[in-house]
C-alpha positions as CSV (number, residue, x, y, z in Angstrom):
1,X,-95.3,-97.6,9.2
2,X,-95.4,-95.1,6.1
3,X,-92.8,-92.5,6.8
4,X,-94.5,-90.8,3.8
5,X,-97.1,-89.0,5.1
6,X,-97.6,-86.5,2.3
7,X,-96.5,-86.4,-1.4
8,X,-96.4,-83.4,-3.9
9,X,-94.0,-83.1,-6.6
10,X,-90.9,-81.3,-6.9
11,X,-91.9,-78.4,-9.3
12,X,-94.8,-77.4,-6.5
13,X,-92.3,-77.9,-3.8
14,X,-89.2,-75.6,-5.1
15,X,-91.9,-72.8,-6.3
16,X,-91.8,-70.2,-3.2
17,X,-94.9,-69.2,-1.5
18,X,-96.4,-65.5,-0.7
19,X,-97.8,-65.3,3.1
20,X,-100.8,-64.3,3.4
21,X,-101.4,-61.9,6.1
22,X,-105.0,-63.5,6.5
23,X,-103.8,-66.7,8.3
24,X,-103.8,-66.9,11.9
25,X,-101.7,-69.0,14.3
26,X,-105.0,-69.7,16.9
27,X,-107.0,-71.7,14.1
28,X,-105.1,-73.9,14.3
29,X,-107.0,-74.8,17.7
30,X,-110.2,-75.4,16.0
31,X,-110.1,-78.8,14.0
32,X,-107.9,-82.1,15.5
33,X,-108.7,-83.6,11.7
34,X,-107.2,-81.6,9.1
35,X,-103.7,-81.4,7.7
36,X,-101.5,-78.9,7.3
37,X,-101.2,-79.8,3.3
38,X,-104.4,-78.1,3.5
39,X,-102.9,-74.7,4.2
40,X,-102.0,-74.3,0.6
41,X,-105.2,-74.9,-0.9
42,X,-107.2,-73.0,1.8
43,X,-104.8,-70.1,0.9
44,X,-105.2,-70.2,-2.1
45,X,-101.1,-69.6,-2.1
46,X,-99.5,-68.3,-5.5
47,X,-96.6,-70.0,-6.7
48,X,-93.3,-68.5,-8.8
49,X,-91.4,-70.3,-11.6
50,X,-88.5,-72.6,-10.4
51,X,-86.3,-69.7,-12.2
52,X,-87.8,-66.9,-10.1
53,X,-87.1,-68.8,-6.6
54,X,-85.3,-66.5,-4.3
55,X,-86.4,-63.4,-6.0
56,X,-88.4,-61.1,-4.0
57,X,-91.6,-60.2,-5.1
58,X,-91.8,-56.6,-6.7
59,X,-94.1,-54.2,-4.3
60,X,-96.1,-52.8,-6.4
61,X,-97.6,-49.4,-5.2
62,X,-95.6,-48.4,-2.9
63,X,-94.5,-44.4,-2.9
64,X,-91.6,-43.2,-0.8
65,X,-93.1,-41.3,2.4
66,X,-90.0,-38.4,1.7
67,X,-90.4,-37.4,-1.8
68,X,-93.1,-39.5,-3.8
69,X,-91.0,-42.0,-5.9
70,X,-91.8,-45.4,-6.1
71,X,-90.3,-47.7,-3.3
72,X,-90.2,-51.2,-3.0
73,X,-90.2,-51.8,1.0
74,X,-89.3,-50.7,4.3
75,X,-86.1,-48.5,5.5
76,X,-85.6,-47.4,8.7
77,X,-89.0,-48.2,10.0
78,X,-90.9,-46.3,7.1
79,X,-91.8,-47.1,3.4
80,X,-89.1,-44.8,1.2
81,X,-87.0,-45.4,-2.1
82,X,-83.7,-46.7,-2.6
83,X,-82.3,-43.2,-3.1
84,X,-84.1,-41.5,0.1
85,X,-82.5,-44.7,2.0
86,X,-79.0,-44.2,1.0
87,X,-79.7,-40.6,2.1
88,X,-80.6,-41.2,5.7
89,X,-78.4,-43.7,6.0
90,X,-75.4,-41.0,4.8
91,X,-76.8,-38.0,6.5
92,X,-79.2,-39.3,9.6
93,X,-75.4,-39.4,12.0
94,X,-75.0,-36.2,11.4
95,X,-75.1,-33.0,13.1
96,X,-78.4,-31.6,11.9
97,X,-77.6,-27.7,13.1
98,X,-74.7,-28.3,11.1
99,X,-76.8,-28.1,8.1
100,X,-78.6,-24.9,6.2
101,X,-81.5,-24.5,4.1
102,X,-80.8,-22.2,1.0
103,X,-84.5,-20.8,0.9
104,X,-87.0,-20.9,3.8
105,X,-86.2,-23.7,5.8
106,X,-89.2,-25.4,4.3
107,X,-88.8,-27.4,0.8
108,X,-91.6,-29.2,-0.2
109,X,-89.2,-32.6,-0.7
110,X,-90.3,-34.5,-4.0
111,X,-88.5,-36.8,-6.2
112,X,-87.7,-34.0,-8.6
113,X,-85.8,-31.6,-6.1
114,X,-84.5,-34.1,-3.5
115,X,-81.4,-33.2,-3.7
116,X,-81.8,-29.4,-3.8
117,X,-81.8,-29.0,-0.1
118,X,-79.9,-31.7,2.4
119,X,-81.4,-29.7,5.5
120,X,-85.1,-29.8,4.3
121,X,-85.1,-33.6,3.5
122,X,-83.1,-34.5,6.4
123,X,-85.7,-33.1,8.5
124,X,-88.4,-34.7,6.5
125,X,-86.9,-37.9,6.9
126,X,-87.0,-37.8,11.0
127,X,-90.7,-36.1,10.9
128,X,-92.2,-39.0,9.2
129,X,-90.4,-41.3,11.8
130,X,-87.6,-42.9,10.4
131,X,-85.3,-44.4,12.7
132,X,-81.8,-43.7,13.1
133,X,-80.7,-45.7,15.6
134,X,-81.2,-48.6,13.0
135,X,-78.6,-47.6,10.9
136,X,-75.8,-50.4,11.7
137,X,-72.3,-49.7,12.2
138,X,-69.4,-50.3,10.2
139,X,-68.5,-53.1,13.4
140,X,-72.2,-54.6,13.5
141,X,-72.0,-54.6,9.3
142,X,-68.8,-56.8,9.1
143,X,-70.2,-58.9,12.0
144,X,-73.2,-60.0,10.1
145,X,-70.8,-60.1,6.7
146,X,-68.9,-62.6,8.7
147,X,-71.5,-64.5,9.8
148,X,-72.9,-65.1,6.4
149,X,-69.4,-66.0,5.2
150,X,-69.3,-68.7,7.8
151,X,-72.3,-70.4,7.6
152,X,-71.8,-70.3,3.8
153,X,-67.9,-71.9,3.8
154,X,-69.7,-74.4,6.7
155,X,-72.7,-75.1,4.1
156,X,-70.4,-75.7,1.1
157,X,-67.5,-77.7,2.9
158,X,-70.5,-80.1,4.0
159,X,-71.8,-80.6,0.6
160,X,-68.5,-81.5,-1.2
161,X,-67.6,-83.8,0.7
162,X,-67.7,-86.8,-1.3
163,X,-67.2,-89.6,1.2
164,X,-70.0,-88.2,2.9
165,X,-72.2,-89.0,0.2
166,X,-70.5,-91.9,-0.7
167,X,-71.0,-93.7,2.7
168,X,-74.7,-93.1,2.7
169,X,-75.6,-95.6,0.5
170,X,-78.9,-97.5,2.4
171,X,-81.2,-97.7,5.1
172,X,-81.0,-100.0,7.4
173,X,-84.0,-101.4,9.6
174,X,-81.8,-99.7,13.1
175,X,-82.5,-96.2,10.5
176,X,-86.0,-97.3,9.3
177,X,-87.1,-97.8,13.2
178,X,-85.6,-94.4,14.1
179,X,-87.1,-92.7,11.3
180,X,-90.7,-94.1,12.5
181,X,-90.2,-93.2,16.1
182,X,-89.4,-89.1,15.2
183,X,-92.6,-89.0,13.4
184,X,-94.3,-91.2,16.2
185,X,-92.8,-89.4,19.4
186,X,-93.7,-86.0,17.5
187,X,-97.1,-87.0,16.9
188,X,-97.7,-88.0,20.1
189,X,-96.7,-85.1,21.9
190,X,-96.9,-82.1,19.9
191,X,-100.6,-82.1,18.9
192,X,-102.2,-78.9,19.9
193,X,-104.5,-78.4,22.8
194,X,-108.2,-78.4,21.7
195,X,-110.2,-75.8,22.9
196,X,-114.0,-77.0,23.4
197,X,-117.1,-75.1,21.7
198,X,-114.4,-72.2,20.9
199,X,-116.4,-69.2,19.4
200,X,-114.0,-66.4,18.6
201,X,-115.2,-63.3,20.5
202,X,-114.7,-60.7,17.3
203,X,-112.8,-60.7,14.2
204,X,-110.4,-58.3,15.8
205,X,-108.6,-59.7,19.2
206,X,-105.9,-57.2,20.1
207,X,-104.0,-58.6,22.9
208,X,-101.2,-56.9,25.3
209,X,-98.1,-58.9,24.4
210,X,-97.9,-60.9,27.8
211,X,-101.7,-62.0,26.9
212,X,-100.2,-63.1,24.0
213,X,-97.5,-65.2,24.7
214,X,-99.2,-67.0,27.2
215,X,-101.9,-68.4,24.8
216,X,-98.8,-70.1,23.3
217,X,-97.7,-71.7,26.8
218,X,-99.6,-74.7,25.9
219,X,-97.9,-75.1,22.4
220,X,-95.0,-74.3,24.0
221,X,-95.1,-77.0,26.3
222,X,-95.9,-80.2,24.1
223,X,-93.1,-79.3,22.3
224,X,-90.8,-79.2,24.8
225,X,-92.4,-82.2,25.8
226,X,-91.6,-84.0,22.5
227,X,-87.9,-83.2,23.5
228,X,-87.8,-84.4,26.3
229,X,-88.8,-87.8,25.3
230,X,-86.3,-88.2,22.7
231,X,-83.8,-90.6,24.1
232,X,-80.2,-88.7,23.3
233,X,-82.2,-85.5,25.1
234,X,-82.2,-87.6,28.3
235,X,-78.8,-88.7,28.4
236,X,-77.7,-85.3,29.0
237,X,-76.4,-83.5,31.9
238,X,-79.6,-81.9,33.9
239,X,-78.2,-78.3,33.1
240,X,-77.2,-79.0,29.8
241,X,-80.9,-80.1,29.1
242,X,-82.3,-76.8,31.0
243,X,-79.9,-74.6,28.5
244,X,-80.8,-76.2,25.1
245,X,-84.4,-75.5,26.0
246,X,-84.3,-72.2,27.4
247,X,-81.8,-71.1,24.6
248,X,-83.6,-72.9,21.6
249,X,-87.2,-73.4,21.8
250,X,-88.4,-70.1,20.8
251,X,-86.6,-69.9,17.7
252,X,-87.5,-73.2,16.5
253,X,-91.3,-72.2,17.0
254,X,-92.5,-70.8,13.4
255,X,-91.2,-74.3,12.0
256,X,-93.3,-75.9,14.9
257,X,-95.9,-74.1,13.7
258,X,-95.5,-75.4,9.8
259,X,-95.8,-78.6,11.2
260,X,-99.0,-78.4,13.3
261,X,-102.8,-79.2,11.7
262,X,-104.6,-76.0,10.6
263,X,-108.5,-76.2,9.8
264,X,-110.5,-75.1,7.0
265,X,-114.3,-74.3,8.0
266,X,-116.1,-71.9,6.1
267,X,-118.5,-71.8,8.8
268,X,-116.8,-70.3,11.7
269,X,-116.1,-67.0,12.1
270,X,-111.9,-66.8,12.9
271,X,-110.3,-64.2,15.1
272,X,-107.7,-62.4,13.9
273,X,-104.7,-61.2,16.7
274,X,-103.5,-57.5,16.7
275,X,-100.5,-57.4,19.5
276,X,-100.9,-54.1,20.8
277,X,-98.5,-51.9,23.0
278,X,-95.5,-52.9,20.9
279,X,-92.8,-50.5,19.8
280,X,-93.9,-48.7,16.5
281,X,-97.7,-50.7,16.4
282,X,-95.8,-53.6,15.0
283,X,-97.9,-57.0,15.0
284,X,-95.5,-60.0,16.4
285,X,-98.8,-62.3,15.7
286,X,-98.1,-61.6,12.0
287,X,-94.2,-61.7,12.1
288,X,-94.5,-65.3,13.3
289,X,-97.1,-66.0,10.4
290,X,-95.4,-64.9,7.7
291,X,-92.1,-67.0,8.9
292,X,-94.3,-70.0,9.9
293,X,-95.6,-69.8,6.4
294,X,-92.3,-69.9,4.7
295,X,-91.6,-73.3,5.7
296,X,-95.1,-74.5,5.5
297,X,-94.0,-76.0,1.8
298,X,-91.7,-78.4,3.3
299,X,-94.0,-79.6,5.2
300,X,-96.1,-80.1,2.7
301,X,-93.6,-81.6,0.6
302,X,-91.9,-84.2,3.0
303,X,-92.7,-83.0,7.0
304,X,-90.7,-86.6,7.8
305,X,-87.5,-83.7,7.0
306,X,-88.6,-81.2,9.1
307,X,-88.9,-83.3,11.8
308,X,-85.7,-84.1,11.7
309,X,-84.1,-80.8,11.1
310,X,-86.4,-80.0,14.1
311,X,-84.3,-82.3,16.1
312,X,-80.8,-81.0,14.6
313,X,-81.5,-77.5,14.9
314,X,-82.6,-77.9,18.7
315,X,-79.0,-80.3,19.7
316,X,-77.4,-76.6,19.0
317,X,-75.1,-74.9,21.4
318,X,-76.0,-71.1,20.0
319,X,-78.5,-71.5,18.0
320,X,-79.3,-67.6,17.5
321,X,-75.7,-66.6,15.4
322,X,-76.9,-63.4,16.5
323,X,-76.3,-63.7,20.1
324,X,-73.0,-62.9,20.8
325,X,-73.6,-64.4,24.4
326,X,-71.5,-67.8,25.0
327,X,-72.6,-70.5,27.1
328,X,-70.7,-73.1,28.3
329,X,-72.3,-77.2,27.8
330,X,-70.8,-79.3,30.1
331,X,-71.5,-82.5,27.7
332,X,-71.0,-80.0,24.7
333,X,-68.9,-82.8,23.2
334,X,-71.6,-85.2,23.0
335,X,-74.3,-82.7,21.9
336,X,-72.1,-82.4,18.6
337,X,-72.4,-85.9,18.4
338,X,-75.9,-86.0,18.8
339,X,-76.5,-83.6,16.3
340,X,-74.1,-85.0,13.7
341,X,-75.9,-88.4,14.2
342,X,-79.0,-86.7,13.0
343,X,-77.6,-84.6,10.0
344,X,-76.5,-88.5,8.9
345,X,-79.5,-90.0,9.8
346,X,-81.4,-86.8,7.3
347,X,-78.8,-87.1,4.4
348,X,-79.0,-90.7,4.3
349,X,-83.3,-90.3,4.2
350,X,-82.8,-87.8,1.7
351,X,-80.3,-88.9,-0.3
352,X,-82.0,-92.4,-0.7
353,X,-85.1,-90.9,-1.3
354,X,-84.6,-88.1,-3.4
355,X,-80.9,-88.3,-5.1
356,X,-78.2,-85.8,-3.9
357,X,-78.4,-83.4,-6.3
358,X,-82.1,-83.0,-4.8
359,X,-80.6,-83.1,-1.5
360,X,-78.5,-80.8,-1.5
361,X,-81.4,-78.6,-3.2
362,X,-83.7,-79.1,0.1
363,X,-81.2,-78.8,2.1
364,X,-79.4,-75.4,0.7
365,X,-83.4,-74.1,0.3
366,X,-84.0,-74.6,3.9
367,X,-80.7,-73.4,5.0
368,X,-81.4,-70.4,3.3
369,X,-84.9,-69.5,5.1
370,X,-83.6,-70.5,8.3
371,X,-80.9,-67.7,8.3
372,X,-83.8,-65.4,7.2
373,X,-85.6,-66.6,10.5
374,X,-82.8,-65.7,12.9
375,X,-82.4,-62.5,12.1
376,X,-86.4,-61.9,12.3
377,X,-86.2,-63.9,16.0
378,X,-83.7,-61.6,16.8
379,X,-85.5,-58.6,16.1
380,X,-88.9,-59.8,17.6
381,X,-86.4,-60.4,21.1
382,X,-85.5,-56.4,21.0
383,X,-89.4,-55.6,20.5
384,X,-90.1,-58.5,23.8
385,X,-87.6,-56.8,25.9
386,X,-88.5,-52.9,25.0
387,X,-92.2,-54.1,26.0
388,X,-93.3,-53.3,29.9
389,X,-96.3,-55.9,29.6
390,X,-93.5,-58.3,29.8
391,X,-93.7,-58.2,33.7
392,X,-96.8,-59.3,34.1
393,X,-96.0,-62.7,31.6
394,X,-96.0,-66.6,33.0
395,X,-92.7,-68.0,34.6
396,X,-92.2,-70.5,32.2
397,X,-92.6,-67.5,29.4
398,X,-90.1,-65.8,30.8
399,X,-87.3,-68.3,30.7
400,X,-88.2,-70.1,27.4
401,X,-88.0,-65.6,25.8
402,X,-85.0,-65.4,27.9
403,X,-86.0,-62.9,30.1
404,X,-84.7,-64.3,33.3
């Protein structure tokens, strides 16, 4: 069996990709036939220069909602500039009576007179809607500081090893057979549900968030499925099995996502999800697109390695570095194991495959995006649990979004 299922080079593979907000998630129902590889063409995605990768791309157009200068993104909930974002964040803590306008109590803010009158841009700042309470804390700063220093030391101290490398020098058939049996047991089980003589309603389908979510049970399902038939997965303690699924699965479902067919018919007319009822109008339908998209190029590169980081990422005992919440495994032991006979399994695919300089490229690249997905995941958990539709969601919802 081919463990090669699709081939691009290198230079297309290391370029990043834009999202494009025109995807959607549920057309992916539509054709069993077509590949993801597909995606990029269909998308007509836009790629950077290999010495550009990493770099955000520059907003053009964008004008700060307090005083008219050019920003770049969002701060605080609201488009502003750099300098209007350092303001808030200085100022937005403070006791506003505290503070006096100089003239009427009314300055018309703009990027020449900003900083005239504290008071008047202050008060600017909260009546456009920007969002104090998401200024972190000196405590929640050094947290996250720490975190990224972690998984940083952990990342390099991994990579220099040199008998690491050193030992991974073929693959043997006992690798070969385990390497065909991933991309076997995940096609078996994690195709998505067809949905016959679908015919999207309207281009528009706004849906409460429950509604939402429970479209994805079936999804959701085969791929806890797929786990479940993995052989390591089933030599674990009942509970232990219950907690890795109810802790993991929803984080690991935009690279699910990557992974799954997506069709291309010019022909039907796709529908495109608005959540609706979610704090500050966001749409969770395109936070999960634009992170399913960002690993949609290793896919298309090599999915045989997402498959397997897949499986490593899901024999995790906190998964979300996040969550501060601990849970004790009562085989935690042997899930290390588990997972550590999977990182060799990938490095020794890789490494044969591709060199290690390489990698150690693919690697530190998807290392790199994953962090970027926590802390999205984590954020879209604080929009789930602020939303009251969440009552009325499927059992099985519940637990696998941790709210039960």
């Amino acid at each position: 069996m081919n463990i090669d299922c699709y081939s691009i080079t290198e230079e297309d593979f290391i370029n990043e990709m834009e999202p494009n907000n025109n995807d959607t998630f549920d057309e992916y129902f539509l054709d069993s036939n077509l590949c993801v590889s597909t995606m990029i063409k269909k998308y007509d995605v836009p790629m950077l220069d290999n010495n550009e990768y990493m770099k955000k791309t520059e907003k053009k157009n964008l004008q700060c909602t307090v005083c008219g200068a050019r920003a770049f993104g969002y701060n605080f909930d609201r488009i502003t500039c750099e300098s209007c974002k350092a303001f808030f964040r200085r100022n937005a803590l403070k006791n506003i009576m505290e503070l006096k306008c100089r003239f009427d109590g009314n300055c018309d803010i703009t990027i020449e007179n900003r900083r005239f009158c504290t008071y008047c841009r202050i008060k600017k700042c909260f009546a456009i809607g920007m969002r104090k309470e998401w200024i972190r804390s000196e405590q929640e700063k050094n947290k996250n500081r720490t975190i990224k220093q972690t998984k940083r030391r952990l990342q390099i101290s991994i990579l220099r090893q040199p008998e690491y490398f050193n030992s991974l020098t073929i693959l043997c058939s006992t690798d070969r057979i385990s390497l065909n049996n991933i991309t076997h047991c995940y096609d078996q089980y994690t195709s998505e549900p067809s949905i016959v003589d679908y015919c999207a309603p309207q281009e528009v389908l706004s849906l409460r968030l429950h509604d939402f979510y429970n479209r994805k049970k079936p999804i959701i399902i085969n791929l806890i499925s797929y786990f479940k038939h993995l052989p390591d997965f089933q030599q674990l303690n009942i509970d232990d099995q219950a907690t890795l699924i109810k802790r993991n699965i929803r984080i690991l479902l935009p690279i699910n996502y990557a992974l799954l067919k997506t069709p291309s018919h010019s022909q039907i007319r796709y529908t495109y999800i608005q959540t609706i009822g979610c704090i500050n109008n966001i749409n969770l339908h395109s936070m999960y697109q634009i992170l399913s998209n960002t690993f949609v190029p290793f896919v298309t590169f090599n999915p045989l390695i997402i498959k397997l980081l897949l499986i490593i990422l899901f024999f995790t005992t906190n998964l979300l570095s996040t969550n501060s919440d601990t849970v004790e495994y009562k085989q935690s032991k042997y899930i290390r194991r588990i997972q550590s006979s999977y990182i060799e399994l990938l490095w020794l695919y890789m490494i044969k495959k591709y060199g290690q300089e390489r990698a150690v490229n693919l690697f530190t690249q998807f290392i790199t995006r994953f962090i970027y997905l926590q802390t999205k995941i984590a954020q879209i958990d604080s929009i789930i649990r602020l939303n009251n539709d969440m009552q009325y969601i499927d059992s099985l919802m519940k637990v696998i979004l941790q709210l039960s």
